[in-house]
Every structure is written in C-alpha cells, then in structure tokens.
NUKE-334554 format. One line per field, with one value per residue (C-alpha): residue number from 1; residue in one letter; y, x, z. Coordinates in nm, 2 decimals. Layout:
<kegus>
vexnu	(NUM, ...) $
guke	(A, ...) $
py	(Y, ...) $
px	(X, ...) $
pz	(Z, ...) $
</kegus>
This chain:
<kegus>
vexnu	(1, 2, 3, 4, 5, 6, 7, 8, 9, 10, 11, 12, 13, 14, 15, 16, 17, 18, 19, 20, 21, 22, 23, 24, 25, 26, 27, 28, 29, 30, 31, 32, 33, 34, 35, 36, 37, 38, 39, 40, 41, 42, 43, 44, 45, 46, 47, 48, 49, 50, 51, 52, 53, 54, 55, 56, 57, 58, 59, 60, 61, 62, 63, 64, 65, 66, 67, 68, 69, 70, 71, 72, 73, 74, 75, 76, 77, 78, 79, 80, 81, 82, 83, 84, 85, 86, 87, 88, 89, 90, 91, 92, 93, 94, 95, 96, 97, 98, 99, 100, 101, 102, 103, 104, 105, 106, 107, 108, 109, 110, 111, 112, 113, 114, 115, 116, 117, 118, 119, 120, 121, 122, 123, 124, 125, 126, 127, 128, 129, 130, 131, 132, 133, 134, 135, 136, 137, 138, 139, 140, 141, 142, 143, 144, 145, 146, 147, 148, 149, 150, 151, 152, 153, 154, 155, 156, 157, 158, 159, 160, 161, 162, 163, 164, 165, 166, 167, 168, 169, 170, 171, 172, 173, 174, 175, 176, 177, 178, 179, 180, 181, 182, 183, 184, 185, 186, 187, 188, 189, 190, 191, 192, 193, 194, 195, 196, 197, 198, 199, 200, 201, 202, 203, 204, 205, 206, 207, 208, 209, 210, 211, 212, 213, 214, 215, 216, 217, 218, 219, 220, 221, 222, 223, 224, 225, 226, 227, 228, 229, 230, 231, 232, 233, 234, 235, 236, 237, 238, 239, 240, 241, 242, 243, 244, 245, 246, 247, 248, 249, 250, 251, 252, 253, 254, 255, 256, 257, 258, 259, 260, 261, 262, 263, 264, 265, 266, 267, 268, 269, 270, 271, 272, 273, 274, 275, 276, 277, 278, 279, 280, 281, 282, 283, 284, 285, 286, 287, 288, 289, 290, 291, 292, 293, 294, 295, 296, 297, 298, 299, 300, 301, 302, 303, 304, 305, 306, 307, 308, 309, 310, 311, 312, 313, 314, 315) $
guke	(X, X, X, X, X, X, X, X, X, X, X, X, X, X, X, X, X, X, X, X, X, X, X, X, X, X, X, X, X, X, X, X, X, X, X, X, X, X, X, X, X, X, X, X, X, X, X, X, X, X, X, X, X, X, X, X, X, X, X, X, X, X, X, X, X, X, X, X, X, X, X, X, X, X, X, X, X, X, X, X, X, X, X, X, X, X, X, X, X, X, X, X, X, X, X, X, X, X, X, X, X, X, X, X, X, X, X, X, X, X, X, X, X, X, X, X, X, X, X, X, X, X, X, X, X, X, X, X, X, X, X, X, X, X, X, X, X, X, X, X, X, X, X, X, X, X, X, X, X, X, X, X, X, X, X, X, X, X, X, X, X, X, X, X, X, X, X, X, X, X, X, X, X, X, X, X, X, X, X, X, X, X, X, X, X, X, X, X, X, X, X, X, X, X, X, X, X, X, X, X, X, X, X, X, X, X, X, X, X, X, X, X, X, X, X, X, X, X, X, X, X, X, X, X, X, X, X, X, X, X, X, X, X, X, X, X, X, X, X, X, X, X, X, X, X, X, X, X, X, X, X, X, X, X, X, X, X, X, X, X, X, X, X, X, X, X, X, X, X, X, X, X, X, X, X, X, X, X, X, X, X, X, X, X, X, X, X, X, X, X, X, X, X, X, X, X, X, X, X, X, X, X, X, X, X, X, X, X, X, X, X, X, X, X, X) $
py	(-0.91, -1.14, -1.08, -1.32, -1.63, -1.57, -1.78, -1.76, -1.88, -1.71, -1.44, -1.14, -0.83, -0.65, -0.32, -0.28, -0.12, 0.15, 0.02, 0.30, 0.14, -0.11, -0.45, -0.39, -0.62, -0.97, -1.22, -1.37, -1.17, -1.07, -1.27, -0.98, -1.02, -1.39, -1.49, -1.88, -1.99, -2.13, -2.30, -2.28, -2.31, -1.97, -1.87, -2.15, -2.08, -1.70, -1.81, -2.02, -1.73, -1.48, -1.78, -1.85, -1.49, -1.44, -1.17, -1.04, -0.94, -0.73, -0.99, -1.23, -1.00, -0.77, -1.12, -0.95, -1.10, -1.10, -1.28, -1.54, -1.44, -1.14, -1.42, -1.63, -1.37, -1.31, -0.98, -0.91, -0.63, -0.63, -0.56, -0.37, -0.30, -0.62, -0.70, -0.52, -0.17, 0.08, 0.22, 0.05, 0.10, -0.01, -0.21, -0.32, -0.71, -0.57, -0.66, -0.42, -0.46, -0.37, -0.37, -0.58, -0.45, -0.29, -0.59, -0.36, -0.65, -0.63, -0.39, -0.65, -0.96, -0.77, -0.68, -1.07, -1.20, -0.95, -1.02, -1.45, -1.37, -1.18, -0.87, -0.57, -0.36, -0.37, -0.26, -0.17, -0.12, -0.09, -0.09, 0.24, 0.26, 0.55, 0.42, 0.50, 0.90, 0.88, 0.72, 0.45, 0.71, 0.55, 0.21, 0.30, 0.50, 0.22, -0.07, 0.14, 0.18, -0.20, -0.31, -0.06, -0.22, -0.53, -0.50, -0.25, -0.12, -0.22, 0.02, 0.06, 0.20, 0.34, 0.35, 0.47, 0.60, 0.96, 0.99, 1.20, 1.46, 1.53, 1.67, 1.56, 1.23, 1.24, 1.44, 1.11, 0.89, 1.09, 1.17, 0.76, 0.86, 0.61, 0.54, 0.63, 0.79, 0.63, 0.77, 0.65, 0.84, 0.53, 0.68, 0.99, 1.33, 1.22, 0.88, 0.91, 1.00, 0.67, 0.46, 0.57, 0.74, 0.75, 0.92, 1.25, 1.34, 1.66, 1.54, 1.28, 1.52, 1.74, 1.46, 1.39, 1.77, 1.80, 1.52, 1.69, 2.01, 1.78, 1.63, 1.86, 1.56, 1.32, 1.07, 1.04, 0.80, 0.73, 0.52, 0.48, 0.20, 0.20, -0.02, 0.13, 0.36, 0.63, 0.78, 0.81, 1.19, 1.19, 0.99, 1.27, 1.50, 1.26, 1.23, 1.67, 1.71, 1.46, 1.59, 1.96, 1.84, 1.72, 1.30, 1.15, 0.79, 0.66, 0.35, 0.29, -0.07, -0.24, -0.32, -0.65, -0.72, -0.95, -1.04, -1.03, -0.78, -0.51, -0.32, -0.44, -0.41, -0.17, -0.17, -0.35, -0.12, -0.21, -0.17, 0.05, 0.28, 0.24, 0.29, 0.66, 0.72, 0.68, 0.90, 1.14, 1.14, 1.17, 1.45, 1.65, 1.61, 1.30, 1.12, 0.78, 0.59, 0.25, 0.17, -0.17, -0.41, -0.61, -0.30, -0.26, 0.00, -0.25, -0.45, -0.44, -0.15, -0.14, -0.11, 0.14, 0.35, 0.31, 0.38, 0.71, 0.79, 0.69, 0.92, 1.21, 1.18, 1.17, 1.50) $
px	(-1.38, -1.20, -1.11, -1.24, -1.05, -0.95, -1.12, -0.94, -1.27, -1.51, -1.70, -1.60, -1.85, -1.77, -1.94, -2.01, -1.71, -1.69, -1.43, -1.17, -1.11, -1.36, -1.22, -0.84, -0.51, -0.53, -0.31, -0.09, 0.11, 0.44, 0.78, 0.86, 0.54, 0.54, 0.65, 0.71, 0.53, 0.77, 0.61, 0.93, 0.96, 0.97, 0.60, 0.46, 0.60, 0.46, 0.13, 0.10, 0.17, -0.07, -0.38, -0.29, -0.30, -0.62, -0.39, -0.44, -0.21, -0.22, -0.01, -0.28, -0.61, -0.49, -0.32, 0.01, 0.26, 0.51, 0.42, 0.64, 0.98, 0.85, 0.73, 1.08, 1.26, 1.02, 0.89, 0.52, 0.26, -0.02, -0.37, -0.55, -0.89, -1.02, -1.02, -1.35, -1.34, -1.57, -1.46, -1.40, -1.13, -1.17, -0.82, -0.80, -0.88, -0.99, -1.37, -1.57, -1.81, -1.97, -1.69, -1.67, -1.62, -1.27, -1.06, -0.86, -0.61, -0.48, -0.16, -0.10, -0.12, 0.06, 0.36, 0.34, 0.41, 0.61, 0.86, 0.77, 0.87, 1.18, 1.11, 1.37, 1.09, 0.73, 0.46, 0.11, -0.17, -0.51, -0.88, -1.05, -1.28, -1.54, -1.77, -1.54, -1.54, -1.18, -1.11, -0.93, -0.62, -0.59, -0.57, -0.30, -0.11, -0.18, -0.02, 0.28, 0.35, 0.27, 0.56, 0.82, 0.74, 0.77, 1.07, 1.29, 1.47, 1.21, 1.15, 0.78, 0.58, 0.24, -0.04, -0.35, -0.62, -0.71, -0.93, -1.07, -0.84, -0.89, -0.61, -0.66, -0.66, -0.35, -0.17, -0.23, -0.11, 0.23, 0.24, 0.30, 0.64, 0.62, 0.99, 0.76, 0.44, 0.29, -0.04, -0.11, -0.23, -0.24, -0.34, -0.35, -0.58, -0.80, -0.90, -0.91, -1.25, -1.35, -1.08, -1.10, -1.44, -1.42, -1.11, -1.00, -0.68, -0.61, -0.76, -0.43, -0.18, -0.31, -0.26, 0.13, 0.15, -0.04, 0.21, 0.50, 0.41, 0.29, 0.66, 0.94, 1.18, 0.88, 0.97, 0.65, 0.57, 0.32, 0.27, 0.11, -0.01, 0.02, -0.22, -0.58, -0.64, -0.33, -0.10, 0.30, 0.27, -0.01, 0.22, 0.47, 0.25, 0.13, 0.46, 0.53, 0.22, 0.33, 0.71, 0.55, 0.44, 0.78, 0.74, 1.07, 0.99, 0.78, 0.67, 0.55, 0.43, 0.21, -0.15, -0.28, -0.63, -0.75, -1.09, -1.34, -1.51, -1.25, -1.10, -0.93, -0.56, -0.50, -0.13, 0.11, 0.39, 0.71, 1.05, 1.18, 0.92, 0.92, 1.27, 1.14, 0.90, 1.17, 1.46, 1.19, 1.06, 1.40, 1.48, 1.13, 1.36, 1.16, 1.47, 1.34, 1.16, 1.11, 0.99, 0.94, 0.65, 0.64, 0.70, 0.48, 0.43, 0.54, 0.76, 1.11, 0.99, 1.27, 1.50, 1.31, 1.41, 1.75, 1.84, 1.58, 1.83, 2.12, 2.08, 1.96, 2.28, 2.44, 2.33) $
pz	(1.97, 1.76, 1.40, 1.18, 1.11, 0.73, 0.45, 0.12, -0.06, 0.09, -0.15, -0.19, -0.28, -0.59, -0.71, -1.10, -1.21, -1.50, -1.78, -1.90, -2.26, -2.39, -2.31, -2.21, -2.35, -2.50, -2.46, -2.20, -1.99, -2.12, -1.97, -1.75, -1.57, -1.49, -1.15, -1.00, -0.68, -0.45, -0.14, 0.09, 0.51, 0.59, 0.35, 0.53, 0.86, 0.84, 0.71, 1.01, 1.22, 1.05, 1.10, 1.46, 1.53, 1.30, 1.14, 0.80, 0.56, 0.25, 0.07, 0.07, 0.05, -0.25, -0.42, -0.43, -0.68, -0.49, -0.17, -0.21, -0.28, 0.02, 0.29, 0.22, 0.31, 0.59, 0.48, 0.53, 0.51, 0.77, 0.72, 1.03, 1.17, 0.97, 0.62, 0.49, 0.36, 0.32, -0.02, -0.35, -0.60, -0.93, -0.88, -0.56, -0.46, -0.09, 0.03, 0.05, 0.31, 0.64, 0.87, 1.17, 1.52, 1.60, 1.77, 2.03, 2.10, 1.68, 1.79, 2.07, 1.82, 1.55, 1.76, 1.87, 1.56, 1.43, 1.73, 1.63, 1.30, 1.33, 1.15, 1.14, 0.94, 0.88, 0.69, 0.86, 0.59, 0.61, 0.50, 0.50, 0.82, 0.73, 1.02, 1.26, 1.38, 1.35, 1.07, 1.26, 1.35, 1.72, 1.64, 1.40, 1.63, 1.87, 1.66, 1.59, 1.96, 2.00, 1.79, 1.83, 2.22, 2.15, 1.90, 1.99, 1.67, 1.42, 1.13, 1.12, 0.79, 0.74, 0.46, 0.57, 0.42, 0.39, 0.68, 0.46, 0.53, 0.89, 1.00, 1.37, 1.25, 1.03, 1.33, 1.59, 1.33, 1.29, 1.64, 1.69, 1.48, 1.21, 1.00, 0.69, 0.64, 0.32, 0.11, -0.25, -0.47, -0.70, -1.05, -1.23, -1.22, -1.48, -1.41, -1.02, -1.01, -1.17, -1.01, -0.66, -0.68, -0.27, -0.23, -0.43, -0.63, -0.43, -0.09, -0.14, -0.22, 0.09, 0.28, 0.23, 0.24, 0.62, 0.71, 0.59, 0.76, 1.09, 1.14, 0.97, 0.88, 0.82, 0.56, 0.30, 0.05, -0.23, -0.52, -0.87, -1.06, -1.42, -1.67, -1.59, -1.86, -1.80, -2.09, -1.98, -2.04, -1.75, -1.50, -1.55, -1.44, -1.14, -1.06, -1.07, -0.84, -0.60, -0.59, -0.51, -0.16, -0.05, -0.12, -0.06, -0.18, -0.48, -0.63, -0.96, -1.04, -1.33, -1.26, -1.26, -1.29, -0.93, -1.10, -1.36, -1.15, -1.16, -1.41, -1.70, -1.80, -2.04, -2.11, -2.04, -1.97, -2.07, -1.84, -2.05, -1.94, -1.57, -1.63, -1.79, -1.51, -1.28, -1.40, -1.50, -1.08, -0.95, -1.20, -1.06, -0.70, -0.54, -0.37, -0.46, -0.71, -0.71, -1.08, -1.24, -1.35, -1.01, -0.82, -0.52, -0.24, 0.02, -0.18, 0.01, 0.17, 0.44, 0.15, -0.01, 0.28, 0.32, -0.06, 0.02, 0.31, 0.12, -0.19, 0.09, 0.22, -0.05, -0.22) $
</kegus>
C-alpha cells in the first residue's frame, strides 16, 4: 500500500496541551535564532525526489529550521512507517493520528532515493507505531538493510521510539547494525510526564542502556530540547543520568514553538549557555555534545559522528 502522497496544508490533529508557565516569551525571536530561506537546486531537487517517491521526511513534518542549509548540502532525515503517530508530545509538529497501513516497499524506496540523491550518511526517524505488536522494529531493521544494499558505505542512523521498552524489539533494530543508535530523551525528569506524557523518563534511559548492553561498541545517541519550562541546573542533571548509561553523542538545541496548539516557548536560551551545557556534558564523560540554539538531533548528523570517533580516539 502506498504511503500517502504528502500535503503540506492538510490539517493536522492537535491534542489540548498543558502549559508549563502561563503564556511563555514575548517578543521576536532573538538574532541568533533567525535563519534565511534559500530556495536553491539541490532543496528543490531533493524535494522532488522525496514526492516522487511519496517519501517523508522529518525536515518537513516537524518544520525543522534548518532544512535548507541541510537539503543544499543534500543532507536529509527520513520519516518511516507514514507520517501519523500514535503519541503526542507537547513539542513536536508530528500528526498524531490513526496510522495508515504499513507500506512494506518504504526501505525499497528509501534506499532508492537515498542512492538518487547521493547520500554518504542518513538519518532514518520515525513516528511511534503503538498499533503494531512490534513496535515497527522489522521495518526499521528492514530499511537499514535496504540502504546499506543499495549504497554500499553509507553511514546509517537510527531514532526510534521506545517500543515501549521491549527489549526484543530494540534487539532487531540493533541487530540491523546501525552506525548510530539514537533515543531522545528530549526534556528533563520533571517535566517529561507533561511533555511526553506517552513515553517515560526512565523507560528512555533503559532504552540507550539495553542498546548499549545489546551491541558492546554500539554508538548511542540522545538529545534535549531546551525552552519548555526546564531550569539549567535540571539539564545538568538530564545530562548526568543520560552519561550514566554509556551515551556517546548528545544534542542540545532550543525549542521552537510549531503551532498555537503546542507548548509555548519559555526561554530563550542564550549561547552562552548551550555553550555551559556542553562543557558541563563532556565533563560528566559523554564524548560529544552538540550544543547551540539551531542544534538538532539530525542536524549534520554524519559529522556528529566523526568528531564522536575523533575525540574517542583521541583520549
């Protein structure tokens, strides 16, 4: 079955959402935060490619920032098993809605276009699929094989959900042998159970742990967004919990509100302070942090990685 040809206007279905301040920041965005559209061959080029293939991508669904300076220099983050998930975050621009039927020729088509587009590294990401007894786990491990198939060589990364911890399900995943196995725990201890009121703050640290413990040499990954309600002394301790299960690579990015519908900025966090938070992870003996107001999980992810295995080496 097809996936759905994507409609940038169609309407999306948003849950009330629970404020965690009473009306968040005023004002426009500060200069650090502001970022030019530039419409150039290669973005339209790949956008062409993701609609022919009825592809999705997490640049477009989530309204990354960034998805223009990544698609120029042809970097892109897929979006599998459809574009309708069966949680809701408080931050996250994703649909949430009945899934559609699992379209068993996505890793086919995604290793297609990744080999069309020329990519040395990719990102697969994905909706949560709590309909399926699985979780989804095959298809993942499915569409890793696909490309490293198609495109010998290519760095492949993984963000999955939790599959609710099943560690069967992780295990297929990692048994695919992903470059990087990503989870996000996305915001800190206190505010999860508002933010991601599906998921659960230690279910997501058990998760990097089980993959860790899975594949002995496994690198893992997470991120945190900052803005939703969090104080910096909480992100330190974010940042302690997720070094304690071994988490080689972190990213730590400012929040952005998608909607009306979804949770207001609170802070605007300055780059002095990611610059804090990131010196502050590295100290705690996570290898990497990527910190900075535009920072995202999959936001020159490939080089991400290498500076990882560079400063692994290194020590």
């Amino acid at each position: 079955m097809a996936v759905r040809e994507h409609n940038p206007h169609r309407r999306r279905l948003h849950l009330p959402i629970v404020a965690t301040n009473s009306g968040g920041v005023s004002g426009r965005r500060p200069e650090w935060l502001k970022v030019k559209a530039s419409f150039g061959p290669n973005y339209a080029e790949l956008k062409k490619i993701m609609r022919e293939g009825s592809l999705h991508t997490v640049c477009e669904e989530a309204g990354c920032p960034n998805i223009f300076e990544c698609w120029e220099e042809r970097e892109a983050t897929f979006l599998i098993l459809g574009d309708r998930c069966t949680r809701r975050c408080g931050f996250c621009d994703v649909m949430t809605a009945k899934p559609l039927e699992v379209d068993e020729d996505e890793p086919q088509r995604i290793a297609e276009a990744v080999g069309s587009m020329g990519l040395r590294y990719v990102v697969l990401t994905g909706v949560a699929r709590d309909d399926l007894p699985d979780g989804g786990a095959r298809m993942w491990a499915a569409c890793v094989r696909a490309v490293r198939e198609a495109v010998p060589g290519c760095g492949v990364e993984v963000l999955p959900a939790d599959f609710k911890g099943g560690e069967p399900d992780i295990a297929t995943v990692i048994g695919a042998e992903p470059d990087v196995f990503a989870h996000n725990l996305e915001t800190v201890r206190r505010l999860h159970p508002r933010i991601r009121p599906a998921f659960g703050y230690e279910r997501s640290l058990e998760v990097l742990r089980i993959a860790k413990r899975l594949r002995p040499g496994q690198v893992t990954k997470s991120n945190l967004i900052l803005g939703m309600g969090e104080r910096p002394q909480e992100v330190e301790s974010a940042l302690r919990d997720i070094a304690e299960t071994g988490c080689d690579i972190v990213t730590i990015g400012q929040y952005l509100q998608p909607t009306q519908f979804h949770l207001p900025v609170d802070r605007w966090v300055t780059p002095e302070e990611f610059a804090e938070h990131k010196r502050a992870g590295e100290s705690l003996g996570i290898t990497h942090v990527e910190a900075g107001p535009l920072v995202r999980s999959s936001y020159h992810a490939g080089k991400q990685l290498q500076r990882a295995l560079s400063a692994a080496g290194a020590s």
